[in-house]
N, C-alpha and C positions, 0 to 999 in steps of 0.2 A: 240314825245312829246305829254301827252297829251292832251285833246280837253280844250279850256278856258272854266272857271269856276270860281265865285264869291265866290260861298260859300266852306268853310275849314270843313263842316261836309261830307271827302269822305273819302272813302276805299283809295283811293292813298295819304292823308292828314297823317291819321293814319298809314299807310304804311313808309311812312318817317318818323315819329315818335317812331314807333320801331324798323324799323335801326337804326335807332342814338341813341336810349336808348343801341340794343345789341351791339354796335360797344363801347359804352362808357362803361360798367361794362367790355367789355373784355379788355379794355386798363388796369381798374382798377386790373383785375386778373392777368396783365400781371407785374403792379407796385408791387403786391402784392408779388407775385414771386421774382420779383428782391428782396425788400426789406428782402424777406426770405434768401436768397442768401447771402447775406451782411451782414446777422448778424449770418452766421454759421463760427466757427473759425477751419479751418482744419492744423494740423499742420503738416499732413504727404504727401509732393511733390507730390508722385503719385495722392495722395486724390487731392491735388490742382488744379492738371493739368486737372483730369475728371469732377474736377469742370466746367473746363471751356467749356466742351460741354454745359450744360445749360445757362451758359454762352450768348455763341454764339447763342444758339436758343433763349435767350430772345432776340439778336436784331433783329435777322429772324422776329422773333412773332411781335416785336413793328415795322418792316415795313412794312409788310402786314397789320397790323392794320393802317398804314398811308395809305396804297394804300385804303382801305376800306373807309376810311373819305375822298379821293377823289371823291369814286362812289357816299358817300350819297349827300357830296356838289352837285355833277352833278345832282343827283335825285330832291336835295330843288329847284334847280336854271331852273330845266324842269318842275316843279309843278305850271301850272300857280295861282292858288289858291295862293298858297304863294305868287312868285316871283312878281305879279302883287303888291303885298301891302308892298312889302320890300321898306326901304328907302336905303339910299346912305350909313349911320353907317354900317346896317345888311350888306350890300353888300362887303364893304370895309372887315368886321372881315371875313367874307366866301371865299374872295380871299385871304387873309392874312393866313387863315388856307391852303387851296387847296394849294397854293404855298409854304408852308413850306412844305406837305407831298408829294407832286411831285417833288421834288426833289431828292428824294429816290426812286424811280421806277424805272430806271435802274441795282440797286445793288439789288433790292426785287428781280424783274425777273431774274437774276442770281444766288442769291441762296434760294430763296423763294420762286421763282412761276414758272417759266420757267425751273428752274435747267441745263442751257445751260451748254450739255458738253461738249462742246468747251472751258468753263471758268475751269471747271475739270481738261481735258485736259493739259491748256496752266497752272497751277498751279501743275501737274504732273512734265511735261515738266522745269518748272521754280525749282524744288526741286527735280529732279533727281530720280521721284518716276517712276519704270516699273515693271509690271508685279503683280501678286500679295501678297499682304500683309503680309510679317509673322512676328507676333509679340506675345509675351507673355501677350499681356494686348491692344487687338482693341480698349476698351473703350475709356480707357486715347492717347490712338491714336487716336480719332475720335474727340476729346476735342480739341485736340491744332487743326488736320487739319482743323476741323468748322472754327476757328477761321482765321486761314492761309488764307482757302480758302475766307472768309467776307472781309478779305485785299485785295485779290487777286482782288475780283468781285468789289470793291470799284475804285481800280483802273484799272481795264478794262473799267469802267465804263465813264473814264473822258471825251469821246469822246461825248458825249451826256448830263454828266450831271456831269461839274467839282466841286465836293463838298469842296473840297481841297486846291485847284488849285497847288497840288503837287501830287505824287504818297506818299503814308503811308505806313510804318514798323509796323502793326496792333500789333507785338511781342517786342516792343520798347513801354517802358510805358509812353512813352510823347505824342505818338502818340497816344498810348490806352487811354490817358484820353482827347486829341483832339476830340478823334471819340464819346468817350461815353458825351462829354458834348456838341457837335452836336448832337445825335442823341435826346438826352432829351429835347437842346434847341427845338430842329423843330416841337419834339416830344407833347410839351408843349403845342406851338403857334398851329399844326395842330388839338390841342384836343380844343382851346378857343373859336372856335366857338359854342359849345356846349350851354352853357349855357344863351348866349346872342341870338341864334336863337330859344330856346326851351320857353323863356320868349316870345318874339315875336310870336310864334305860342299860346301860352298861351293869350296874352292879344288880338291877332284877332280876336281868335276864341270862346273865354270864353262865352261871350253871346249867339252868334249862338247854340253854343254846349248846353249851356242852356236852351235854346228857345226849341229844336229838342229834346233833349233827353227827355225821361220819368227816374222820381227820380231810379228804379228799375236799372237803365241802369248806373248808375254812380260807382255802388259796382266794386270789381275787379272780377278775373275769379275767383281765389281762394278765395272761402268762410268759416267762419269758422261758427264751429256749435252755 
């Protein structure tokens, strides 16, 4: 953690400031995407199915982008600069966010981050898959398995972090719109810290930042002619 500090004009200040600005346009690239997604109309099955490899890596992408909003909250909440001037509100939306993204860290590390092949394995195992793949079309075979497999790691998952509190048929579309309107609610809640902790460092620090800077200092990096 590090050393206590009054003032908000530091390199570690700034530093949390632009993780959460990169972590927030990548969520928005990430929305951006889906919404592409959604409004393409494929009418031909195969076309469908390899849809769903993108699919499945948009929820990849949106839970490491949760696991991300857990490192920064950790980062605001060790910054004594900040954390010293937080009231009990800011406090409350920062754990309200961290706890809706930590609950998805078990199913990230599975097929996100860790890619345990054990969860590989026991989804082999569980669909009868040995040896290797011959198929006329991997792609559209890699589409549905993503998906198999995001069920799979969901519910391998429940031991540490029952999101369900059932095992999910992720190829059963009641279940598929269970999962997609959890992942967006959590999705939502872990992004709403954002803009309520980014005011807050805004009105701390506005003066100080005033005081110390020279006008030269306030332009951005990119300039134009």
């Amino acid at each position: 953690m590090p050393e206590s500090n009054t003032s908000t004009v530091t390199p570690r200040v700034a530093a949390v400031q632009f993780k959460m600005l990169h972590i927030q346009f990548r969520a928005l690239r990430i929305g951006e995407d889906r919404e592409r997604l959604n409004s393409q109309t494929l009418t031909d099955n195969r076309d469908q199915i390899k849809q769903m490899r993108n699919v499945a890596y948009g929820f990849i992408d949106t839970m490491v982008c949760m696991e991300h909003i857990v490192g920064v909250i950790n980062d605001i909440l060790s910054t004594s600069e900040l954390r010293d001037k937080m009231d009990r509100e800011i406090l409350t939306v920062l754990n309200a966010s961290k706890k809706a993204a930590e609950k998805w860290k078990p199913v990230r590390n599975r097929v996100g981050g860790h890619l345990c092949i054990d969860v590989f394995e026991s989804f082999c195992t569980e669909h009868n898959y040995q040896g290797v793949f011959l198929s006329d079309d991997l792609e559209a075979d890699l589409g549905l398995l993503n998906m198999l497999a995001i069920g799979s790691a969901i519910n391998d998952a429940r031991k540490t972090c029952d999101i369900f509190h059932r095992d999910i048929n992720i190829m059963h579309m009641p279940d598929m719109r269970i999962l997609v309107n959890q992942l967006n609610e959590d999705c939502t809640t872990a992004l709403s810290y954002f803009d309520p902790v980014s005011r807050f460092m805004y009105d701390v620090g506005r003066e100080e930042k005033l005081a110390a800077a020279h006008p030269d200092d306030t332009v951005g990096i990119v300039q134009g002619e």
